[in-house]
N, C-alpha and C positions, 0 to 999 in steps of 0.2 A: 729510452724508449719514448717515442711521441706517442703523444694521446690525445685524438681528435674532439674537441666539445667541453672540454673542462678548463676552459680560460676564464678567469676572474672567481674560479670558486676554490675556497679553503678545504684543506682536509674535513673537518669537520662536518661542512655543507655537503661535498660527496657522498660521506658515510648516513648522515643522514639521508640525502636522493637514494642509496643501496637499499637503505632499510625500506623507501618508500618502493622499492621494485628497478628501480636505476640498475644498471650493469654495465660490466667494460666487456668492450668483444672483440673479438680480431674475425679477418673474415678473410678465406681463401682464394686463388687465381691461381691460373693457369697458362702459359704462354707455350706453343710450340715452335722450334725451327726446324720441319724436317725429321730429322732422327734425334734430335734433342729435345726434354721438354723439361722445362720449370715447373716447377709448382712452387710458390711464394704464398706467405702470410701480408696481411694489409697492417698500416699502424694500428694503435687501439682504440677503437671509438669509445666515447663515454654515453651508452642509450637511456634518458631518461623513462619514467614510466610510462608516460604521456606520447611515447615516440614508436614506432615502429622496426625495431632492428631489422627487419626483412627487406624493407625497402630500402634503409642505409645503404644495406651490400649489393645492393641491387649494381650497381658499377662494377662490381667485382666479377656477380655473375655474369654480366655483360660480356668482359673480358673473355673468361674462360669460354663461353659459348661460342665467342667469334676466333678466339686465337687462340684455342687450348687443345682441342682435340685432333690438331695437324699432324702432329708428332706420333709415330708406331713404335714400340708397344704401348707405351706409359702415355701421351694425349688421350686418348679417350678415358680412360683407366683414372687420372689425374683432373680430367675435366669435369666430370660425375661424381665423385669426389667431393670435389672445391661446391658445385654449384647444389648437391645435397647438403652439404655443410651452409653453405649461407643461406639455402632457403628453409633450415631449421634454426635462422637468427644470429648464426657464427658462434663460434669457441667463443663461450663464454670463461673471460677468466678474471674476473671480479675476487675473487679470493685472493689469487696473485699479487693482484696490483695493488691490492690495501696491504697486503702485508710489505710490499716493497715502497710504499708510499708514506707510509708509518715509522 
């Protein structure tokens, strides 16, 4: 699993950053074709404390706004979704990822 933002730092320095409010988060989209619609998870970003997760996903929602809600039933349903999801900062899954990092 790729994980965006954590290049040149040790386990150790992550866990530290967690402790200081740092987190991993994955952030949702939405693509429709039609009568098909995706919905996809983004790689992991690594958000330090100092950082804004809301804005990170901010691309993500982008996506799903313009290409997400084409698709009936599941486009809009999928689209409202993803972009609720990232504008409360993304799945946060920080516990995961240290435990699979460790």
């Amino acid at each position: 699993m790729k994980v965006n933002g954590i290049e040149g730092l040790s386990l150790e320095e992550m866990q530290s950053l967690v402790q200081q409010g740092a987190k991993f988060v994955m952030y949702e989209y939405a693509i429709s074709i039609l009568i098909m619609t995706f919905k996809r998870s983004s790689d992991v970003y690594f958000v330090k404390a100092d950082e804004n997760a809301i804005v990170k996903g901010l691309g993500f929602t982008a996506i799903s706004l313009l290409f997400g809600w084409w698709g009936f039933p599941w486009g809009p349903i999928y689209t409202i979704g993803s972009v609720v999801n990232n504008l409360r900062g993304g799945k946060d899954v920080t516990q995961y990822y240290l435990e699979q990092a460790a």
